[in-house]
C-alpha positions as CSV (number, residue, x, y, z in Angstrom):
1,X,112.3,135.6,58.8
2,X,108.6,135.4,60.0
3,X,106.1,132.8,58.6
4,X,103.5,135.1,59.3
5,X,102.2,138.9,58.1
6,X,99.8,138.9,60.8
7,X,97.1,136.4,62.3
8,X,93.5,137.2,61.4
9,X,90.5,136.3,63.6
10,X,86.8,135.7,61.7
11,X,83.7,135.4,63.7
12,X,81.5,133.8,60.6
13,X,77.9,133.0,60.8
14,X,76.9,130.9,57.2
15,X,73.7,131.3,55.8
16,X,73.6,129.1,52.8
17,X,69.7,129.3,51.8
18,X,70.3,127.0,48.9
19,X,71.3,124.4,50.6
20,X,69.6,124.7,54.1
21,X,72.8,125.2,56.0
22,X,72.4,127.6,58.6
23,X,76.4,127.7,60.9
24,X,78.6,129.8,62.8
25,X,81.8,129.4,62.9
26,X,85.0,130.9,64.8
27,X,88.5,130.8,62.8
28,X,91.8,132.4,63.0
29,X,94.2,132.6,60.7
30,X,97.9,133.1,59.7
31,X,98.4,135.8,57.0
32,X,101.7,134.4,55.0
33,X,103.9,136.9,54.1
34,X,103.5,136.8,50.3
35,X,100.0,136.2,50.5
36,X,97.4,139.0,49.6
37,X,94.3,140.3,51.4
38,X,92.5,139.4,48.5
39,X,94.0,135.8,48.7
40,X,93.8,135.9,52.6
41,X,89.6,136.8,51.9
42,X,88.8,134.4,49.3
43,X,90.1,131.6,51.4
44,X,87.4,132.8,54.1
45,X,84.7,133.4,50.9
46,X,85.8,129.9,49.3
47,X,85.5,128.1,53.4
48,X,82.1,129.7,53.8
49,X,80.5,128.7,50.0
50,X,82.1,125.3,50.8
51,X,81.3,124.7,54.3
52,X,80.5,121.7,55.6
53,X,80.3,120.4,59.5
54,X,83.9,119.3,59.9
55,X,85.9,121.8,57.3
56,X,89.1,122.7,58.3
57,X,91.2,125.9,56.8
58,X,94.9,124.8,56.0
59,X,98.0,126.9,55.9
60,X,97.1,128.7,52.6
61,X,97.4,129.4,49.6
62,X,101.5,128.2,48.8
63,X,101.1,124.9,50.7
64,X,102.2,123.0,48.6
65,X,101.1,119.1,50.3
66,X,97.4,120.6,51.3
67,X,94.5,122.3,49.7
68,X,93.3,125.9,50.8
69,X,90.5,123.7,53.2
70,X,89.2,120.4,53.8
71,X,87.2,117.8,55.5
72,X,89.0,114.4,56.4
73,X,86.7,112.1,58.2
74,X,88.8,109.5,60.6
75,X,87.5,106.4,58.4
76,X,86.6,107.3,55.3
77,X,89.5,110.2,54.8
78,X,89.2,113.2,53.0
79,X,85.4,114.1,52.1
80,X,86.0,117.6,50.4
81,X,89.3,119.0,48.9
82,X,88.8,122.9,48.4
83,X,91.7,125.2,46.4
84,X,91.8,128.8,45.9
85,X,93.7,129.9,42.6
86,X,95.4,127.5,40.0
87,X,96.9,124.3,41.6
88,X,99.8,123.1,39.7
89,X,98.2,120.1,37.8
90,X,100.8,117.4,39.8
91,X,98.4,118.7,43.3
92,X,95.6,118.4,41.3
93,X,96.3,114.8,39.7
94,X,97.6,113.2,42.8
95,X,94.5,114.7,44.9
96,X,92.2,112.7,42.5
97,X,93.9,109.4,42.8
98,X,94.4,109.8,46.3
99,X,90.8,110.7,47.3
100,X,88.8,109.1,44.5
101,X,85.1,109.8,47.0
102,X,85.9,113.4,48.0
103,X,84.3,116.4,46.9
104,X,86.6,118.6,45.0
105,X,86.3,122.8,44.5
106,X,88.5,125.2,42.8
107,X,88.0,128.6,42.9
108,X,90.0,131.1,40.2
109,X,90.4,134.5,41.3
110,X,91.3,136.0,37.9
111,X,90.7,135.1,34.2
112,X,94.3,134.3,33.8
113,X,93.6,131.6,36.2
114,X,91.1,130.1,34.5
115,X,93.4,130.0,30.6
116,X,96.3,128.5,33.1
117,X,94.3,125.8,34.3
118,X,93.1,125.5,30.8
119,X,96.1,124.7,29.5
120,X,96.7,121.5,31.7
121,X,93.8,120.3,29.7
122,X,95.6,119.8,26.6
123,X,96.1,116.8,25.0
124,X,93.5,115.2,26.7
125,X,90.6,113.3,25.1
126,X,88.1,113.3,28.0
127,X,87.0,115.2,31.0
128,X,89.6,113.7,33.5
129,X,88.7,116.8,36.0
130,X,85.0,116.6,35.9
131,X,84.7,115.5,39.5
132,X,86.0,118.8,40.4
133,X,83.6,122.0,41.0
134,X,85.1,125.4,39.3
135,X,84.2,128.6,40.2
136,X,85.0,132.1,40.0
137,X,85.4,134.8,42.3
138,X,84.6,138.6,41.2
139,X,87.5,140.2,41.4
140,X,86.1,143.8,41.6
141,X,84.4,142.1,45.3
142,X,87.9,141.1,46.0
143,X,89.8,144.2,45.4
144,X,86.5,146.1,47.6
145,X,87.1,144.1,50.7
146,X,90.6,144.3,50.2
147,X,90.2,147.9,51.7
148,X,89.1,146.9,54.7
149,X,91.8,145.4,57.0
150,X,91.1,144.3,60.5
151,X,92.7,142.0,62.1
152,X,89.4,140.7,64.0
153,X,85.9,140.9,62.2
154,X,82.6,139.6,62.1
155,X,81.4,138.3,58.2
156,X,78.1,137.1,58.0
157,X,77.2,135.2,53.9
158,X,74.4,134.7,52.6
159,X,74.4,132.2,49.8
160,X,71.2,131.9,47.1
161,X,71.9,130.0,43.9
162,X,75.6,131.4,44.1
163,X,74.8,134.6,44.8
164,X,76.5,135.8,47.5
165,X,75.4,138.6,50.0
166,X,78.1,139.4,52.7
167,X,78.2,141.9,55.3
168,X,81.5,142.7,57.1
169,X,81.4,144.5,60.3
170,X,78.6,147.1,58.8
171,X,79.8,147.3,55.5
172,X,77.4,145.4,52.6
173,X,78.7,143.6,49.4
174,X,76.7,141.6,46.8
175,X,78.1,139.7,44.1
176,X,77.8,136.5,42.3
177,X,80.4,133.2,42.5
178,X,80.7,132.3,38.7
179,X,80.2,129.0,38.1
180,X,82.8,128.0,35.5
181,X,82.4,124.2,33.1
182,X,86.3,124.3,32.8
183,X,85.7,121.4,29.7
184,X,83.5,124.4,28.0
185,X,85.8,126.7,28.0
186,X,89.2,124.5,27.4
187,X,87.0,124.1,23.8
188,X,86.7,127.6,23.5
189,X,90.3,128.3,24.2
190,X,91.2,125.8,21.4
191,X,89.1,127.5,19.3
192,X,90.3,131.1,19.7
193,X,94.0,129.6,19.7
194,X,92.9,128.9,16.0
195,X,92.9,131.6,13.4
């Protein structure tokens, strides 16, 4: 059995306006068998609205040990902890307690996601994920770039006030990362769960 689909090659140049980070970055990576071009893309959307100098892509999104990408600096250990989809909330609690100064960034690619991680919410009387940045991809963007697949391409971002412009090869998308307050709308589930 093969551990891989196919191996992917991205030539990414980052312009993130909001933030003043101007990069370009090389990466190739491993397509798992199970995994989706729409999961395969919004690892390379979710590295690109994250990036930092030293983030790393992991092995994807069913690893169960590692998030989808990260930065680990040699003395101070992990500085940002990025996940695409719904983490199972054991990931999610030991990756808190084990990297109490890191950044952390989930980002949902369907509703469903969002009411699952909803759901790990309850019972609790405080905020115990509010260190952690939720977002959203469109997944009408997702399903569009999905029709493309090359093995080797060139994606250039541009990020304003997540707002995302993104060519790939020639081809222009536009669409907006949704910024989700997870705590917000955990209340709002509880609610609706009410008649």
């Amino acid at each position: 059995m093969s551990f891989a689909q196919g191996f992917y090659s991205f030539n990414l140049v980052i312009n993130d306006l909001s933030r003043g980070l101007y990069a370009t970055v090389r990466k190739k990576l491993a397509r798992h068998p199970h995994e989706s071009l729409q999961q395969l893309y919004a690892r390379v959307l979710a590295f690109m609205h994250s990036y930092e100098e030293g983030l790393e892509l992991t092995g994807g999104p069913f690893e169960p040990k590692f998030p989808t990408a990260q930065r680990v600096d040699p003395v101070e250990g992990t500085r940002i902890w990025v996940q695409i989809g719904c983490p199972s909330s054991d990931k999610i609690i030991r990756a808190l307690k084990a990297h109490p100064s890191a950044r952390f960034a989930i980002y949902f690619l369907e509703e469903s996601e969002v009411l699952r991680f909803c759901h790990y919410l309850r019972g609790a009387r405080t905020n115990w994920v509010e260190r952690i940045s939720f977002f959203k991809f469109d997944p009408g963007l997702l399903n569009s770039l999905a029709q493309i697949d090359k093995s080797s391409c060139s994606w250039t971002a541009t990020i304003v006030d997540n707002h995302l412009y993104l060519v790939f090869d020639d081809r222009e998308f536009e669409s907006a990362v949704e910024v989700i307050d997870i705590w917000e709308r955990f209340q709002q589930s509880l609610i609706n769960s009410n008649p």
